[in-house]
Phi, psi and omega in degrees: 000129180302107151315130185290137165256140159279154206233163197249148215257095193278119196305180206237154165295100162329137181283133215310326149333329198240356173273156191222145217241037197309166214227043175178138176259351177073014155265150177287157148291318170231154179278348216188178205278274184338261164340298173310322188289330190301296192300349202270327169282325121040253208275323196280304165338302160319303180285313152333332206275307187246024159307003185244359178264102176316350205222052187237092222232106181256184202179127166250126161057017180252156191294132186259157139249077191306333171211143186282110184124350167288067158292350181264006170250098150197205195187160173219105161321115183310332216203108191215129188242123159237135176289099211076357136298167229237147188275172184139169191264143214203146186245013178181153138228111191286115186313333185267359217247348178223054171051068199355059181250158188256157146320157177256340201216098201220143173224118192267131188270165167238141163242159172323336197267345194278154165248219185239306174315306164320329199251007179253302177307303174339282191342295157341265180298358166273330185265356162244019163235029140094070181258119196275328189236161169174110153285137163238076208269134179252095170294339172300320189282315209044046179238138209246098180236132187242161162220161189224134144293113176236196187319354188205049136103194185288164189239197177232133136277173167250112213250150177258235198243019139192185203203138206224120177279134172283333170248018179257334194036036178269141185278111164274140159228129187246000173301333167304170151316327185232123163317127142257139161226157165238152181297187194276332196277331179110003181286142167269156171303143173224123209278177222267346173285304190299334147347261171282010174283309198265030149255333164337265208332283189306319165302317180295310192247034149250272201328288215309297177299346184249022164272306172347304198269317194297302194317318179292315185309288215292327158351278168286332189276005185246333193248009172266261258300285181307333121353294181299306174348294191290317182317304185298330164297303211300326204286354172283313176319315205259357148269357154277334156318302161356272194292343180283331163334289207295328173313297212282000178231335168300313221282316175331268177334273134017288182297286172340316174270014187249334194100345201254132091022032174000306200283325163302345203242000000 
């Protein structure tokens, strides 16, 4: 008697639908004070940059998925801008889930804890997962390394003391000690105490101008009252004037029914 050979049954890979997507890498977001303040300054700036557009998606610290049915290719950027995507809330974003489109603009800040290796695989998945723009700021350093994508994928440019992003048109500036950046408009990024100092300020000069004006009003409204004052002594002046008219013609008449002569007298 043949023995059956058994056959082994090797499972089908789960449909992309059926995969789970975790939404944390078990990395911190910042390593250090800095770091953190960098990216929060960043990601908030930015997001200033484009409030008024719907269709601006900034992102701090979230996990990317590039491709579906993958989990195990992603990455999570401090700072990541996709353009033409829609804002809202998101526990990951996954490219295919956005009209496969990647972010165009990511900026990675470095800490002590980042390696060269580390920042080379970045590289890697940004540039072979369609990233246009990607920063790299060393605060320690004050060095500022940008890539553009061109024809063969992202390059290193060569920066003098400043850098104007094409698709953001925010001004990096390194002539200071410290990256200053500024908006398209000349306003600087501004981190979030400076923030609210200068609207405390700008509340402080509304209030200041809208005493001005109730001041001008009472102003004005005191120099209408005297005005009506006045208007009302002339118009008494010139009704008592009247009456002394009308007095000065009774008593003529008067005279006159009398025989006398008003005018001799």
């Amino acid at each position: 008697m043949v023995a059956q050979a058994q056959t082994t049954q090797i499972p089908s890979p789960p449909a992309p639908s059926e995969v789970f997507y975790p939404d944390c890498d078990g990395q911190p977001m910042a390593n250090n004070t800095e770091h953190f303040e960098l990216i929060v300054l960043f990601k908030s700036n930015i997001e200033m940059l484009f409030a008024a557009d719907p269709n601006v998606f900034i992102a701090g610290d979230l996990l990317w998925y590039p491709i579906e049915g993958n989990n195990t290719v992603s990455c999570a950027p401090d700072v990541m801008v996709a353009i033409g995507r829609p804002k809202g809330q998101r526990s990951s974003y996954k490219q295919w889930e956005e009209n496969h489109q990647p972010p165009q603009v990511v900026f990675e800040i470095l800490s002590p804890s980042n390696t060269s290796q580390e920042m080379s695989r970045k590289l890697l998945f940004f540039d072979h997962h369609g990233v246009e723009e990607y920063y790299i700021y060393n605060p320690a350093t004050n060095q500022l390394q940008v890539c553009l994508r061109g024809d063969l994928g992202l390059d290193c440019v060569t920066l003098d003391k400043e850098w104007i992003s094409p698709c953001l048109g925010i001004r990096f500036d390194l002539t200071q000690a410290e990256l200053t950046i500024y908006r398209p408009d000349g306003q600087r990024f501004l981190t979030f105490v400076e923030l609210e100092q200068r609207t405390q300020q700008e509340s402080q000069r509304a209030e200041q101008e809208s005493q001005r004006a109730e001041q001008e009003s009472q102003r004005a409204e005191q120099e209408s009252q005297r005005a009506e004052q006045e208007s009302q002594r002339a118009e008494q002046e010139s009704q008592r004037a009247e009456q002394e008219s009308q007095r000065s013609e009774r008593l003529a008449a008067r005279l006159r029914e009398l025989g006398e002569n008003p005018d001799l007298l």
